[in-house]
C-alpha positions as CSV (number, residue, x, y, z in Angstrom):
1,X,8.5,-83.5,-58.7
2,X,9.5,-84.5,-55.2
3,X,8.6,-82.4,-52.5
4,X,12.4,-81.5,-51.6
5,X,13.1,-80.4,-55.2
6,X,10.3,-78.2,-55.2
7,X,11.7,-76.5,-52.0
8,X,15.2,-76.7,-53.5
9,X,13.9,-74.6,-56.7
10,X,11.9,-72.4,-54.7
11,X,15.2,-71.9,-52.2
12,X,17.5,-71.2,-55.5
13,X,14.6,-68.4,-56.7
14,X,15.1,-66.7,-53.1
15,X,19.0,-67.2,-53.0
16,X,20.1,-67.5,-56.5
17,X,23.8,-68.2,-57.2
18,X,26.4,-71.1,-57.1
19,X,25.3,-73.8,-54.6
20,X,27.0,-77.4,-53.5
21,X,24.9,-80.4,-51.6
22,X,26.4,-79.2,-48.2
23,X,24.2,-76.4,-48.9
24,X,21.2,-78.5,-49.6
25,X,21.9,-80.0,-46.2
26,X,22.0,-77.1,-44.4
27,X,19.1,-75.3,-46.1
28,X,16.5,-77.9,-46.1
29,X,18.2,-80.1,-43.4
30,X,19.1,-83.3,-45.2
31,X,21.7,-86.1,-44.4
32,X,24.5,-86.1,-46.8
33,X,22.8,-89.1,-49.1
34,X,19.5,-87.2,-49.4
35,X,21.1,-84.0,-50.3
36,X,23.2,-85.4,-52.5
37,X,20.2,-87.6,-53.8
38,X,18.4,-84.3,-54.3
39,X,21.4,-82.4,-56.3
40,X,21.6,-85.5,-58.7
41,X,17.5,-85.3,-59.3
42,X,17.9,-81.8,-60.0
43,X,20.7,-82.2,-62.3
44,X,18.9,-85.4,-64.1
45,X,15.7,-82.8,-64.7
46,X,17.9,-80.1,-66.2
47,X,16.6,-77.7,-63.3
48,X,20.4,-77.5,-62.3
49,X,23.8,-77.8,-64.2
50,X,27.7,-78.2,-63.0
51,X,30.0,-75.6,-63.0
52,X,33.6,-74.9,-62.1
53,X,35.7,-72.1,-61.8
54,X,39.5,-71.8,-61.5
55,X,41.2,-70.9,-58.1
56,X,44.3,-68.8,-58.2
57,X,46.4,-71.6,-57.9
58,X,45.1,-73.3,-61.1
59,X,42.8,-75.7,-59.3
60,X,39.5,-76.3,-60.5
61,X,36.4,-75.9,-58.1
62,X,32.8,-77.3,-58.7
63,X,29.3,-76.0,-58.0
64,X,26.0,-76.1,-59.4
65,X,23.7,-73.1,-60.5
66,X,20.1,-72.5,-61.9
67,X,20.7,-73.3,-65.6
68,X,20.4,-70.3,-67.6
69,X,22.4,-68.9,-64.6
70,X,26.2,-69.4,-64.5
71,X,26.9,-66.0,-65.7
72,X,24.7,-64.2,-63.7
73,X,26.4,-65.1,-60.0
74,X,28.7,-62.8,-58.3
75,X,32.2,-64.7,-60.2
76,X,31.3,-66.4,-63.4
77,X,31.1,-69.8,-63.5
78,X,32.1,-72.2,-66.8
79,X,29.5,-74.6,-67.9
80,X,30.6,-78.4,-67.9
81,X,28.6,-78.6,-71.1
């Protein structure tokens, strides 16, 4: 395990909830291509999964959560899975 997705995993267990690769970047600092690097690492591991949720208008919005976690965050999430 990389040393970014061990602070990524150790970020989610502080601040657990829906998360997206700006705020990867913005927590541990990162360019947009080594965030985004990061989120598809953690997804390939099966640390994270993709979510979505439907906006008032009918539009769908994406995020990714702890898996095991989706319906545990604040507005529940839907699995892609």
């Amino acid at each position: 395990m990389t040393q970014n997705l061990e602070q990524l995993m150790q970020l989610l267990q502080k601040e657990p909830g829906a998360f997206c690769v700006s705020w990867i970047q913005r927590r541990l600092r990162l360019g947009y291509t080594n965030a985004y690097a990061l989120r598809d690492e953690a997804l390939k591991a099966g640390l994270v999964m993709l979510v979505y949720r439907e906006t008032a208008d009918g539009a769908k919005e994406y995020a990714y959560v702890q898996t095991g976690q989706a319906s545990q965050t604040e507005q529940v999430w839907i699995s892609e899975a």
